[in-house]
C-alpha positions in Angstrom: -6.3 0.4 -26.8 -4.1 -1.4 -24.3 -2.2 0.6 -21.6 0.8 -0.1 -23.5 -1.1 1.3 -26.6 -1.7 4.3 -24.8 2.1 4.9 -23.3 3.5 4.2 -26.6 1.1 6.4 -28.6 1.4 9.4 -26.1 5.0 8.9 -26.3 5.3 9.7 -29.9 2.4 12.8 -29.5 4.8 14.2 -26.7 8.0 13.7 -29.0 6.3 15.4 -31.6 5.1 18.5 -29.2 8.7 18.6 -28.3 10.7 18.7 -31.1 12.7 21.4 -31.0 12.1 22.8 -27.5 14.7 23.8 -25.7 12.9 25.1 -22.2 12.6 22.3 -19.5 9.8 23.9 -18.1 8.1 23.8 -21.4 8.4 19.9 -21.5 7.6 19.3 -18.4 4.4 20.9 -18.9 3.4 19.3 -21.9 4.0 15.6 -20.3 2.1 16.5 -17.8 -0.1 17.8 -19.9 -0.5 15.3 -22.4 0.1 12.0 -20.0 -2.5 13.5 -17.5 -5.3 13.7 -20.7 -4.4 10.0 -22.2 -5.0 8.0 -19.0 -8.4 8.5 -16.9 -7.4 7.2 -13.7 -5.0 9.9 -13.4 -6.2 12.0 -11.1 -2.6 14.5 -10.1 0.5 14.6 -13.1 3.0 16.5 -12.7 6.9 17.4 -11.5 8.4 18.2 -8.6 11.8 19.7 -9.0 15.0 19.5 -7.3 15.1 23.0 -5.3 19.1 24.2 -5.8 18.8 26.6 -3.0 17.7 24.1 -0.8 19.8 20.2 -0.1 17.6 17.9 -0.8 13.7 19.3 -1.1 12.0 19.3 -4.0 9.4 22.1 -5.2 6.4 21.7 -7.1 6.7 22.4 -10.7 4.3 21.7 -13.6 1.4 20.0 -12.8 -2.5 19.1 -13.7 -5.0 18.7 -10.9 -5.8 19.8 -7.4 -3.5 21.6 -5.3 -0.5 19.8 -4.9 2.0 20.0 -2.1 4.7 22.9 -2.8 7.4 21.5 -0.8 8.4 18.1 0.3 11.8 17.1 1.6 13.8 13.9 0.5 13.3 12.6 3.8 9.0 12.6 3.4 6.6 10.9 1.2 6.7 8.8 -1.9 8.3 11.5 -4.0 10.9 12.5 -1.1 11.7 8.2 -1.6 11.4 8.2 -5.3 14.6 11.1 -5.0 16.0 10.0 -2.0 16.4 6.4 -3.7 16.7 6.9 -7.5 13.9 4.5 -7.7 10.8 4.5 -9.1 8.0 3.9 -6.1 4.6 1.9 -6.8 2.1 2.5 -4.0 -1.2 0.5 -4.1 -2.7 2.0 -1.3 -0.9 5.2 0.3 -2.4 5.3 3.2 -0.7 2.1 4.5 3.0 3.9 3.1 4.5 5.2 6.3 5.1 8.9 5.9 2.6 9.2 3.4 1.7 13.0 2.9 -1.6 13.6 2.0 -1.7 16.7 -0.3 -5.1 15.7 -1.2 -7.1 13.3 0.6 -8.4 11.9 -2.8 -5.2 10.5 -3.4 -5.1 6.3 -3.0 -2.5 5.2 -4.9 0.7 6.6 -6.8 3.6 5.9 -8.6 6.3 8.4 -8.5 9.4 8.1 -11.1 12.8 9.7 -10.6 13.7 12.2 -13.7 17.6 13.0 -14.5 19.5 15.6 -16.2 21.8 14.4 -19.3 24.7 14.9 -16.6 23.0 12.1 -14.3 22.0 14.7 -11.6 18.7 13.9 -10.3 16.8 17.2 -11.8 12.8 16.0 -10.8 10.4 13.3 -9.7 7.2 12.7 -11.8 4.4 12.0 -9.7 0.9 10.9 -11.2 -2.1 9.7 -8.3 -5.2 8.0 -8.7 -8.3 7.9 -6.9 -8.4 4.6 -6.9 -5.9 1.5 -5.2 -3.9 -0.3 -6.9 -4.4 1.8 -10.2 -0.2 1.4 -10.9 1.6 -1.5 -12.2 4.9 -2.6 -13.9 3.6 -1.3 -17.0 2.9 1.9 -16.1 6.5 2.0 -14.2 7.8 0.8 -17.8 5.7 3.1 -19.8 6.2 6.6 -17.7 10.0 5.0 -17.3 10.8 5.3 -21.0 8.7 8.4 -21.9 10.7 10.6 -18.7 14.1 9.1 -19.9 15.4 12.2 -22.1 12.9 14.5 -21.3 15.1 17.2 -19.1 17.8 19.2 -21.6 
Protein backbone atom coordinates (compact mmCIF):
# COMPACT_ATOMS: atom_id res chain seq x y z
CA UNK A 1 0.00 0.00 0.00
CA UNK A 2 0.93 3.60 -0.80
CA UNK A 3 1.01 6.32 2.02
CA UNK A 4 -2.07 7.63 0.57
CA UNK A 5 -3.46 4.02 0.72
CA UNK A 6 -2.67 3.92 4.24
CA UNK A 7 -4.22 7.59 5.23
CA UNK A 8 -7.26 6.92 3.36
CA UNK A 9 -7.78 3.32 4.73
CA UNK A 10 -7.07 4.41 8.37
CA UNK A 11 -9.40 7.22 7.80
CA UNK A 12 -12.39 5.11 7.20
CA UNK A 13 -11.20 2.47 10.25
CA UNK A 14 -11.17 5.68 12.55
CA UNK A 15 -14.70 6.88 11.15
CA UNK A 16 -15.95 3.58 11.74
CA UNK A 17 -14.42 3.45 15.56
CA UNK A 18 -16.13 6.70 15.93
CA UNK A 19 -19.36 6.54 14.99
CA UNK A 20 -21.45 7.58 17.45
CA UNK A 21 -18.92 8.86 20.10
CA UNK A 22 -19.59 11.75 21.57
CA UNK A 23 -16.41 12.20 24.17
CA UNK A 24 -13.48 14.16 22.57
CA UNK A 25 -11.11 12.46 24.62
CA UNK A 26 -12.40 9.18 23.36
CA UNK A 27 -11.54 10.25 19.71
CA UNK A 28 -8.58 11.56 20.31
CA UNK A 29 -7.38 8.48 21.64
CA UNK A 30 -8.42 6.24 19.10
CA UNK A 31 -6.53 8.52 16.30
CA UNK A 32 -3.79 8.34 18.08
CA UNK A 33 -4.29 5.08 18.49
CA UNK A 34 -5.08 3.81 15.34
CA UNK A 35 -2.76 6.42 13.13
CA UNK A 36 0.18 5.66 15.55
CA UNK A 37 -0.33 1.53 14.61
CA UNK A 38 -0.82 2.10 10.50
CA UNK A 39 2.44 4.01 9.92
CA UNK A 40 5.95 2.52 11.20
CA UNK A 41 7.98 5.51 11.20
CA UNK A 42 5.79 6.94 13.77
CA UNK A 43 7.50 6.94 16.61
CA UNK A 44 5.20 9.75 19.21
CA UNK A 45 1.14 10.35 18.13
CA UNK A 46 -0.77 12.13 19.95
CA UNK A 47 -2.63 15.59 21.16
CA UNK A 48 -1.83 18.32 22.91
CA UNK A 49 -4.75 20.33 24.12
CA UNK A 50 -5.48 23.88 24.45
CA UNK A 51 -5.15 24.44 28.47
CA UNK A 52 -8.45 26.93 29.34
CA UNK A 53 -7.03 27.84 32.60
CA UNK A 54 -3.95 28.83 31.12
CA UNK A 55 -3.60 31.71 27.67
CA UNK A 56 -2.02 30.16 25.32
CA UNK A 57 -0.15 26.66 26.60
CA UNK A 58 -1.16 23.63 25.57
CA UNK A 59 -1.20 20.22 27.83
CA UNK A 60 -0.58 16.86 26.79
CA UNK A 61 -3.52 14.80 26.05
CA UNK A 62 -3.82 11.44 24.42
CA UNK A 63 -0.87 9.99 23.20
CA UNK A 64 1.17 6.69 22.15
CA UNK A 65 4.89 6.53 22.86
CA UNK A 66 7.58 7.70 25.15
CA UNK A 67 7.06 10.42 27.62
CA UNK A 68 5.99 13.26 26.01
CA UNK A 69 6.33 16.83 27.15
CA UNK A 70 3.23 17.86 29.59
CA UNK A 71 3.35 21.44 28.92
CA UNK A 72 4.52 23.61 26.17
CA UNK A 73 3.58 27.28 25.61
CA UNK A 74 2.50 28.87 22.23
CA UNK A 75 5.56 30.79 22.27
CA UNK A 76 7.98 27.18 22.21
CA UNK A 77 8.51 24.35 19.83
CA UNK A 78 6.89 23.12 16.74
CA UNK A 79 3.53 22.50 18.47
CA UNK A 80 3.67 25.99 20.40
CA UNK A 81 4.12 27.23 16.17
CA UNK A 82 1.65 24.83 14.85
CA UNK A 83 -1.04 26.82 17.53
CA UNK A 84 0.50 29.93 17.56
CA UNK A 85 0.10 30.04 13.64
CA UNK A 86 -2.90 27.92 12.65
CA UNK A 87 -0.54 26.09 10.44
CA UNK A 88 0.49 22.94 9.96
CA UNK A 89 4.58 22.66 10.59
CA UNK A 90 6.83 20.13 8.58
CA UNK A 91 10.26 19.69 10.22
CA UNK A 92 12.86 17.47 8.39
CA UNK A 93 15.34 17.71 10.90
CA UNK A 94 14.36 19.37 14.46
CA UNK A 95 17.39 19.87 15.66
CA UNK A 96 18.15 22.67 13.11
CA UNK A 97 14.29 24.27 14.18
CA UNK A 98 15.18 27.09 16.55
CA UNK A 99 13.35 26.47 19.85
CA UNK A 100 13.12 23.00 19.23
CA UNK A 101 12.15 21.16 22.59
CA UNK A 102 13.42 17.96 22.86
CA UNK A 103 10.94 15.85 24.93
CA UNK A 104 12.83 12.86 23.70
CA UNK A 105 16.05 12.87 22.21
CA UNK A 106 14.88 10.22 19.63
CA UNK A 107 12.85 12.68 18.04
CA UNK A 108 14.36 13.86 14.30
CA UNK A 109 11.65 14.99 12.51
CA UNK A 110 7.89 16.05 13.09
CA UNK A 111 4.92 17.34 11.59
CA UNK A 112 2.54 18.93 13.95
CA UNK A 113 -1.23 19.84 12.62
CA UNK A 114 -3.46 22.37 14.21
CA UNK A 115 -6.96 20.65 15.39
CA UNK A 116 -10.30 23.08 15.69
CA UNK A 117 -13.45 22.91 17.45
CA UNK A 118 -16.76 23.17 15.08
CA UNK A 119 -16.83 26.82 16.53
CA UNK A 120 -13.23 27.52 14.81
CA UNK A 121 -11.58 27.81 18.25
CA UNK A 122 -8.22 26.23 18.07
CA UNK A 123 -9.14 23.10 20.56
CA UNK A 124 -5.44 20.89 19.95
CA UNK A 125 -2.41 20.33 17.90
CA UNK A 126 -1.64 16.71 16.67
CA UNK A 127 1.78 15.94 16.90
CA UNK A 128 3.31 12.57 15.36
CA UNK A 129 7.62 12.28 15.44
CA UNK A 130 9.85 10.03 13.75
CA UNK A 131 13.10 8.69 14.44
CA UNK A 132 14.21 9.40 11.35
CA UNK A 133 14.75 13.06 9.03
CA UNK A 134 12.79 13.97 6.69
CA UNK A 135 10.10 11.08 7.46
CA UNK A 136 7.12 14.01 6.73
CA UNK A 137 5.91 15.25 3.44
CA UNK A 138 2.92 17.02 1.75
CA UNK A 139 1.20 13.89 1.86
CA UNK A 140 1.27 13.21 5.18
CA UNK A 141 0.30 17.13 5.84
CA UNK A 142 -2.72 16.26 3.42
CA UNK A 143 -3.48 12.93 4.85
CA UNK A 144 -3.34 13.76 8.83
CA UNK A 145 -5.07 17.27 7.42
CA UNK A 146 -8.22 15.67 6.26
CA UNK A 147 -8.49 12.78 8.87
CA UNK A 148 -8.19 15.75 12.05
CA UNK A 149 -10.69 17.98 10.18
CA UNK A 150 -14.07 17.00 12.11
CA UNK A 151 -12.54 15.06 14.65
CA UNK A 152 -13.25 17.41 17.92
CA UNK A 153 -17.36 17.61 18.81
Amino acid sequence: MTKADIYTQTAKDIAAVLDGETNNVARMATVSCLLSEAFESYFWTGFYVVDPMKEEELVVGPYQGTLGCLRIPFTRGVCGAAARTGETQIVEDVHAFAGHIACDARSRSEIVVPVYAPNGQLFAVFDVDSTQVASFDAEDQAGLEAILKDIIL
